[in-house]
ROMI-511087 format. One line per field, with one value per residue: residue number from 0; residue in three letters; chain; x, y, z of N, C-alpha, C in turn. Coordinates in Angstrom, 1 decimal, decimal comma, m for minus. Layout:
BEGIN
i <- (NUM; ...)
aa <- (ALA; ...)
ch <- (A; ...)
nxx <- (X; ...)
nyy <- (Y; ...)
nzz <- (Z; ...)
caxx <- (X; ...)
cayy <- (Y; ...)
cazz <- (Z; ...)
cxx <- (X; ...)
cyy <- (Y; ...)
czz <- (Z; ...)
***
This chain:
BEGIN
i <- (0; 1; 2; 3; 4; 5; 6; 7; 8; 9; 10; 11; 12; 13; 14; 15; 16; 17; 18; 19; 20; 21; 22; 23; 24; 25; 26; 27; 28; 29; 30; 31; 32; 33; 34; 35; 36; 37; 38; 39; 40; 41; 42; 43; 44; 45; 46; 47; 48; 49; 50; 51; 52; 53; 54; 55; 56; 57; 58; 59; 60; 61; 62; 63; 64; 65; 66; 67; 68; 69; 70; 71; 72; 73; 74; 75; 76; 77; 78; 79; 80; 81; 82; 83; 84; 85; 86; 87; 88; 89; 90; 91; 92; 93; 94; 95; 96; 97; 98; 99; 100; 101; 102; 103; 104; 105; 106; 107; 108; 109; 110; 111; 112; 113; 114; 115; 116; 117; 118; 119; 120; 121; 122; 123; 124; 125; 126; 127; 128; 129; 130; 131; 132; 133; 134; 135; 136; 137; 138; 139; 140; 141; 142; 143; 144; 145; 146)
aa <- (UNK; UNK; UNK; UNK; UNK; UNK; UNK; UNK; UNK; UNK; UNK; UNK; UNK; UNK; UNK; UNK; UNK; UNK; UNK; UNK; UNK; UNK; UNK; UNK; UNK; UNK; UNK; UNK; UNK; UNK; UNK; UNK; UNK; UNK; UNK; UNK; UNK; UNK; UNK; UNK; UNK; UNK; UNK; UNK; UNK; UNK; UNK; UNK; UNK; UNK; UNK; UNK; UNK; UNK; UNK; UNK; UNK; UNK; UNK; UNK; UNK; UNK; UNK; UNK; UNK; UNK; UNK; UNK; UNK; UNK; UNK; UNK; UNK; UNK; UNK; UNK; UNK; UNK; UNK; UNK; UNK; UNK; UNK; UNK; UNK; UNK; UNK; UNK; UNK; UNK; UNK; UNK; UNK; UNK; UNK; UNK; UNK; UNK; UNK; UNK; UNK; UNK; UNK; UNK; UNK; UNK; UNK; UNK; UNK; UNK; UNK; UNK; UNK; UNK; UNK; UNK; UNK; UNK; UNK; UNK; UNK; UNK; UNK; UNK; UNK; UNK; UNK; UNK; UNK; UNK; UNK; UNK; UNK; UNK; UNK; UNK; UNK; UNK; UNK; UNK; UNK; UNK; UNK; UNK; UNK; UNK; UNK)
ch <- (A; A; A; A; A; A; A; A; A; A; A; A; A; A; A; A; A; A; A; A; A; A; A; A; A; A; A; A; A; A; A; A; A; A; A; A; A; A; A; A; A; A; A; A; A; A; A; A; A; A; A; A; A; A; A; A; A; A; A; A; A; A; A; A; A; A; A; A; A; A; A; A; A; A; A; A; A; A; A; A; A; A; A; A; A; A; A; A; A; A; A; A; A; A; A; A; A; A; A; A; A; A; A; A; A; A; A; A; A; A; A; A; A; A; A; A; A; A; A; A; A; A; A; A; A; A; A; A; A; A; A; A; A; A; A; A; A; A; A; A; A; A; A; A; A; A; A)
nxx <- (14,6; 16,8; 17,9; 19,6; 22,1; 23,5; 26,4; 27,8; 31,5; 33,3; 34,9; 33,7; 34,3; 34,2; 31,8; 30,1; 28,2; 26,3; 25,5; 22,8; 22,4; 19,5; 17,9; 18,1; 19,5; 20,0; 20,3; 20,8; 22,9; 25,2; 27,9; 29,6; 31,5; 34,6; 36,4; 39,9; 41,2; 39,8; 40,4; 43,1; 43,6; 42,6; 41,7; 41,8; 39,4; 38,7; 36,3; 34,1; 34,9; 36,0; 38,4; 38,9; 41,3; 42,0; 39,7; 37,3; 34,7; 33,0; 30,8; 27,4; 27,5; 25,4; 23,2; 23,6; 23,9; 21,0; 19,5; 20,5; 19,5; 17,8; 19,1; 20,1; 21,6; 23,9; 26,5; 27,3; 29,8; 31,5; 33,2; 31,6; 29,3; 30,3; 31,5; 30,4; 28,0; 25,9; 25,8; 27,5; 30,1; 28,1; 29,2; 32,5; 34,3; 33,6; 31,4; 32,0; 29,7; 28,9; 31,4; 31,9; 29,5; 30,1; 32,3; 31,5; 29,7; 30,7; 31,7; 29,4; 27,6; 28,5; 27,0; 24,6; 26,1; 27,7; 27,6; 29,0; 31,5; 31,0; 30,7; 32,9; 34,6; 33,3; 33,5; 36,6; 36,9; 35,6; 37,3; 39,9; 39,5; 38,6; 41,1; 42,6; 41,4; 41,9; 44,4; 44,6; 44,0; 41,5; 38,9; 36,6; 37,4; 39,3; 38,0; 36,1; 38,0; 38,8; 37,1)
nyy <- (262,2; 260,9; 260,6; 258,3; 257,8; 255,8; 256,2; 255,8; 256,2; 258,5; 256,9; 254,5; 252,5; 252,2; 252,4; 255,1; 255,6; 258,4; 260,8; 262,2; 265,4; 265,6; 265,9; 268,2; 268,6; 267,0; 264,3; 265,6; 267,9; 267,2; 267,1; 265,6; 261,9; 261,3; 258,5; 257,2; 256,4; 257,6; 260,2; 261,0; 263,1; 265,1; 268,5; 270,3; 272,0; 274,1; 275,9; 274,3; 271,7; 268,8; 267,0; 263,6; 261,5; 260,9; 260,4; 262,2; 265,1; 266,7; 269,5; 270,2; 273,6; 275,9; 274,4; 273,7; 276,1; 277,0; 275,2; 275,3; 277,6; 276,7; 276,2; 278,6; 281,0; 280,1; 279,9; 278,5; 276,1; 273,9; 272,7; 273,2; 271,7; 268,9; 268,8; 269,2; 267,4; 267,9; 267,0; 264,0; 261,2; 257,8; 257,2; 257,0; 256,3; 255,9; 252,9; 252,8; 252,4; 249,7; 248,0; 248,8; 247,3; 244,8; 244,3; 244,5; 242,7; 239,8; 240,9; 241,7; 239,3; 238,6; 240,4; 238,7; 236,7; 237,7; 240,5; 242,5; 242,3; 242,5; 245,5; 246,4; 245,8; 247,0; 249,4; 249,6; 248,8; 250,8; 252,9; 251,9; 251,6; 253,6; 255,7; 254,1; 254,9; 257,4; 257,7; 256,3; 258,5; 259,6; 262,3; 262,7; 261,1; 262,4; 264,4; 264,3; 263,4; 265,6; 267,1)
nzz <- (m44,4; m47,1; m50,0; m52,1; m54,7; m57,6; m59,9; m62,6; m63,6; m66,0; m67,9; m67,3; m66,3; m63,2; m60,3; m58,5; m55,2; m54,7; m51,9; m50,5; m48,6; m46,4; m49,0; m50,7; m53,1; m55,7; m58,3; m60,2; m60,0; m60,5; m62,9; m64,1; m63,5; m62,6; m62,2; m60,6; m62,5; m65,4; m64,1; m64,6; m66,5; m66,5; m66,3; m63,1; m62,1; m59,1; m59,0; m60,0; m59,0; m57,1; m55,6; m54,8; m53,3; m55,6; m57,1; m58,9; m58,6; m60,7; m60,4; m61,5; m61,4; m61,5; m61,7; m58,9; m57,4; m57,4; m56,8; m53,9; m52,7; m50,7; m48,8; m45,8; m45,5; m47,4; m48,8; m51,7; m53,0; m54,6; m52,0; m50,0; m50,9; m50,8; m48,5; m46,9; m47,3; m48,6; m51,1; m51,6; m51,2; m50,7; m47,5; m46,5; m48,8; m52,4; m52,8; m50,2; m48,5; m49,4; m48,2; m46,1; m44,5; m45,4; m43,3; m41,1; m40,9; m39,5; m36,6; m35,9; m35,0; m32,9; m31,4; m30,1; m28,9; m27,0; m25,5; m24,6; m25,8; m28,3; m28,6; m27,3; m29,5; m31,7; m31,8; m31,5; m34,1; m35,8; m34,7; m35,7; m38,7; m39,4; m38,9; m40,7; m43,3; m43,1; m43,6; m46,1; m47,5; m47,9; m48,1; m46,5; m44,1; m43,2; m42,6; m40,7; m38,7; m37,5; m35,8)
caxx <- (14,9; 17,6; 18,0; 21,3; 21,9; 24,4; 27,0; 29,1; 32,4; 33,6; 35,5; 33,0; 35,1; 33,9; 30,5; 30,1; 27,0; 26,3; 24,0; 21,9; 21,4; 17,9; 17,5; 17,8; 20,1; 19,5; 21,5; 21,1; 24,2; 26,4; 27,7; 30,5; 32,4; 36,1; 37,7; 41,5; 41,6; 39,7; 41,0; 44,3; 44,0; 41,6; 42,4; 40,7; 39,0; 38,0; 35,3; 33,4; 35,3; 36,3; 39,6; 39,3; 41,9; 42,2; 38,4; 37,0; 33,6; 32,7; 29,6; 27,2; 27,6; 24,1; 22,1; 23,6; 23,6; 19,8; 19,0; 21,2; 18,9; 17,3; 20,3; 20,5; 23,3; 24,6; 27,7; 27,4; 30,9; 32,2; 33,7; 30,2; 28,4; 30,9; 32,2; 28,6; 26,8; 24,8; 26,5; 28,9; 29,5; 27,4; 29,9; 33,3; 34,3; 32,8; 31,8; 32,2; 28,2; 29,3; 32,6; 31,4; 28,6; 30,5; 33,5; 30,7; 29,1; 31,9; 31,4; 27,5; 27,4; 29,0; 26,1; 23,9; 26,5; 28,6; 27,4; 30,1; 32,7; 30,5; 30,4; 34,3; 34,7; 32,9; 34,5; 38,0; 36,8; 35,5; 38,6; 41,4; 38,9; 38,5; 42,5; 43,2; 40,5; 42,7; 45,7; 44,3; 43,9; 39,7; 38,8; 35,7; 38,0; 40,3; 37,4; 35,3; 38,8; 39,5; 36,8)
cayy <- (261,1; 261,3; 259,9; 258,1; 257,7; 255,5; 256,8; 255,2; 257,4; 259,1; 256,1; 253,6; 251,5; 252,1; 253,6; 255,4; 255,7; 258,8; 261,0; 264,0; 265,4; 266,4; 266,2; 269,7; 268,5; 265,5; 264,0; 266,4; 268,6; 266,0; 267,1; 264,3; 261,6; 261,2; 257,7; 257,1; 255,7; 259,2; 261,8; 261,9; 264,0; 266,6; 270,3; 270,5; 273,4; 274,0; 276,6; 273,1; 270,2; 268,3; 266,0; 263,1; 260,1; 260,5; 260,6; 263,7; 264,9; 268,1; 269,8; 271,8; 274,9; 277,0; 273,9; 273,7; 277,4; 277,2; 274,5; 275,6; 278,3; 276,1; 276,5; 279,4; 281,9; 279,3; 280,4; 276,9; 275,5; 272,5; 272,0; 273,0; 270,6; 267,7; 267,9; 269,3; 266,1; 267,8; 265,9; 263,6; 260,0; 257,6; 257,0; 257,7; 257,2; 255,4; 251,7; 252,1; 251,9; 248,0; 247,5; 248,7; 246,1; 243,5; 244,2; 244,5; 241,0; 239,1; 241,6; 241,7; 237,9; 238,4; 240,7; 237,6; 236,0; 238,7; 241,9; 243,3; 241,9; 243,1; 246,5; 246,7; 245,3; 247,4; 250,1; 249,7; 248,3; 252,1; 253,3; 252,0; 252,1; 255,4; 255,7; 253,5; 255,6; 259,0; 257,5; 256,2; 260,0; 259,7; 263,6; 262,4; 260,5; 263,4; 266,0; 263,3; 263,6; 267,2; 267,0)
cazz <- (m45,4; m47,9; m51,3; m52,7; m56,1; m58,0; m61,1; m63,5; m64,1; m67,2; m68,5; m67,4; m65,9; m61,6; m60,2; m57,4; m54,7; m53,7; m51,1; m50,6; m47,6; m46,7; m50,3; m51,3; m54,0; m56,7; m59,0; m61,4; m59,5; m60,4; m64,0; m64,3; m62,3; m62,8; m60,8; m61,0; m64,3; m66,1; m64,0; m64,8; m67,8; m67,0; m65,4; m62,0; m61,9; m58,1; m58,7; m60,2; m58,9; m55,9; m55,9; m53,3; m53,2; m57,1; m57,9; m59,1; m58,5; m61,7; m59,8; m62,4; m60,3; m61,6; m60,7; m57,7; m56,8; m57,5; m55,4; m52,8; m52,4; m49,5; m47,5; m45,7; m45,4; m47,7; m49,9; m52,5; m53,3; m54,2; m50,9; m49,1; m51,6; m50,8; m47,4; m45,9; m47,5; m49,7; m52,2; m51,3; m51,1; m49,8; m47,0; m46,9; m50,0; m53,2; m52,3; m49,0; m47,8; m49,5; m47,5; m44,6; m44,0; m45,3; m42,7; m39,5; m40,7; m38,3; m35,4; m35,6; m35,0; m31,7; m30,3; m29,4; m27,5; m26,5; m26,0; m24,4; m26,9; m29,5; m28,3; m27,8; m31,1; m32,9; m31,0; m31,8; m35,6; m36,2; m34,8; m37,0; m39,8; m39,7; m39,1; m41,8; m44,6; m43,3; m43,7; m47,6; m48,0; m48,0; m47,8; m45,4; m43,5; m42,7; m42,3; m39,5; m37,5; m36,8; m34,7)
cxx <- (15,9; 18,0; 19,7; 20,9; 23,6; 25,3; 28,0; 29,8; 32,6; 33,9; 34,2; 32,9; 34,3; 32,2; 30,8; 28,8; 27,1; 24,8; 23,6; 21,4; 20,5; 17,4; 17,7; 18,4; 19,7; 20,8; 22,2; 22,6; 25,5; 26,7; 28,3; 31,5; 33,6; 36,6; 39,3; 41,5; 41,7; 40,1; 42,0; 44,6; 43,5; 42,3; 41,3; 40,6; 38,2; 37,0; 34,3; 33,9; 36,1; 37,3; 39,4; 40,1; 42,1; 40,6; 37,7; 35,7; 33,5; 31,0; 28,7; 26,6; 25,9; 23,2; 22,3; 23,2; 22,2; 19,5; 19,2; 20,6; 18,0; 17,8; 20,5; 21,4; 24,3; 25,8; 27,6; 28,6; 31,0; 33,0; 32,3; 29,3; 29,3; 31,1; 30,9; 27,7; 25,7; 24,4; 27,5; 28,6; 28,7; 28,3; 31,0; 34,3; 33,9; 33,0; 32,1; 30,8; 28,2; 30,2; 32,3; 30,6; 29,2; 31,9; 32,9; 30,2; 29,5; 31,4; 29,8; 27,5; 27,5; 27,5; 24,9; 24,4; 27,1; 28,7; 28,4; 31,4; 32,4; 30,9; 32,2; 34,7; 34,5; 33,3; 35,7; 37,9; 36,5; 36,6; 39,4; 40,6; 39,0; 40,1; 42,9; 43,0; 41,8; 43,8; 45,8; 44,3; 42,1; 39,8; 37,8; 36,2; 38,8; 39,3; 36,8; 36,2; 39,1; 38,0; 36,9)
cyy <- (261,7; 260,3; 259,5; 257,3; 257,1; 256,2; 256,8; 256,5; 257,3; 257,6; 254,6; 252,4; 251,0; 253,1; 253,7; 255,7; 257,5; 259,5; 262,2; 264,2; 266,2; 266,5; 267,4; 269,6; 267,2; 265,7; 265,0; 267,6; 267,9; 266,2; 265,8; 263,9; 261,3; 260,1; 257,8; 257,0; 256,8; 260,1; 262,0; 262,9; 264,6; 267,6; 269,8; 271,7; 273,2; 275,1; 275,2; 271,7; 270,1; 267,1; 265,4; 261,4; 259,7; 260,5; 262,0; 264,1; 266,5; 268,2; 270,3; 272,7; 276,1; 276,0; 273,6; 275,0; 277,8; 276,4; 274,9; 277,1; 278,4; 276,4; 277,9; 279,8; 280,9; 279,8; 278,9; 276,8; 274,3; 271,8; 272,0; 271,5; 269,4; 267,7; 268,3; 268,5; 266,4; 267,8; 265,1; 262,0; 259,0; 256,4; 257,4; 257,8; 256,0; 253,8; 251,6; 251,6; 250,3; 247,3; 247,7; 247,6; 245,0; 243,2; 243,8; 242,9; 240,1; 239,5; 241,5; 240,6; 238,1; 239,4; 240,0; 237,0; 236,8; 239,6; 242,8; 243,5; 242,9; 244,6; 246,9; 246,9; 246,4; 248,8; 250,5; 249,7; 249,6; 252,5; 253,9; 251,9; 253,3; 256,4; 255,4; 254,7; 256,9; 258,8; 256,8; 257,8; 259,8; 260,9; 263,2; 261,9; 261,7; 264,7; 265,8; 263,3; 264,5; 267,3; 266,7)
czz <- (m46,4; m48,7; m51,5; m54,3; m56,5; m59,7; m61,5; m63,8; m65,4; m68,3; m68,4; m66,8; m63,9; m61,3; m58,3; m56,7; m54,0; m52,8; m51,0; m49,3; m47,8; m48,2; m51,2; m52,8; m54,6; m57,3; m59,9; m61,2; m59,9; m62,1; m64,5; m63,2; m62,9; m62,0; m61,2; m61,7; m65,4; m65,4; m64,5; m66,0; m67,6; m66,2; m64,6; m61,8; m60,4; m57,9; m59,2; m60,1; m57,8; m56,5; m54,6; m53,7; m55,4; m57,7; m57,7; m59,5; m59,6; m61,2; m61,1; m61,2; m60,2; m61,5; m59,1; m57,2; m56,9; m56,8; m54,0; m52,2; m51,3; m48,7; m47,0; m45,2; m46,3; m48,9; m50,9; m53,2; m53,7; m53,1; m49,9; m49,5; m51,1; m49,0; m46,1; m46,0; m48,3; m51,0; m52,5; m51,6; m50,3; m48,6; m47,1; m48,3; m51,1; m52,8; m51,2; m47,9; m48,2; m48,3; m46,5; m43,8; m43,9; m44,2; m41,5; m39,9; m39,6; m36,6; m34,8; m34,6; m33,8; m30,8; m29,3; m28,1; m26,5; m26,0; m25,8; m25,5; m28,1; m29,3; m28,3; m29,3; m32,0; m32,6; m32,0; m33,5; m36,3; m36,4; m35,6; m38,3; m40,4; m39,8; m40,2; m43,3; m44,4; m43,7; m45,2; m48,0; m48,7; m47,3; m46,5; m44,1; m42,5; m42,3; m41,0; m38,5; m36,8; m35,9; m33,3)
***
């Protein structure tokens, strides 16, 4: 099981959902969020901060490197913590566990009558999704393809 947790940015203005895997981490790793609006003025420091698509995640690094004590062999970064899930968003990137659902609603519909359709559908609908997000410059988007 794994916890998600919602968090208004700096300015106030956007919130973001995010997730924990396995839990090992809580919110409390999460010192401040930054969306487009407040980042542009701060220094990114990447020993405590992740830049994705203009929103900027500031870790606190000694509660993470204490929790992260679960993990083993685990070196704890801001790029471990973010792009390993065991702090990241909840999806690919803020608002998308919303957008997501509400895009499949259309497609769903079709697996009663459909199945096959559906099953294409939802297919291809991943696809260029997941095309589209890499090609917004979503870090999750781009890390889910090199696979």
């Amino acid at each position: 099981m794994c916890i998600a947790y919602e968090m208004r940015c700096q300015c106030g203005s956007k919130t973001a959902s995010f997730h924990f895997k396995d839990n090992i981490m809580t919110e409390h790793v999460i010192k401040t969020l930054y969306c487009p609006n407040c980042s542009s003025d701060i220094n990114v420091n990447p020993e405590k901060m992740i830049v994705d698509n203009g929103w900027v995640i500031e870790y606190d690094m000694d509660i993470a490197k204490f929790m992260g004590q679960k993990i083993s062999n685990a070196h704890i970064t801001p790029d471990i913590l973010f792009d390993e899930g065991y702090c990241t968003w909840n999806g690919i990137y803020p608002g998308d566990h919303i957008d997501s659902l509400k895009e499949r609603e259309g497609i769903t519909a079709l697996a009663k009558t459909n199945p096959l359709m559906y099953l294409n559908k939802m297919k291809s609908w991943a696809k260029e999704r997941t095309e589209r997000l890499k090609n917004e410059g979503w870090r999750k988007a781009k890390i889910g393809s090199k696979s």
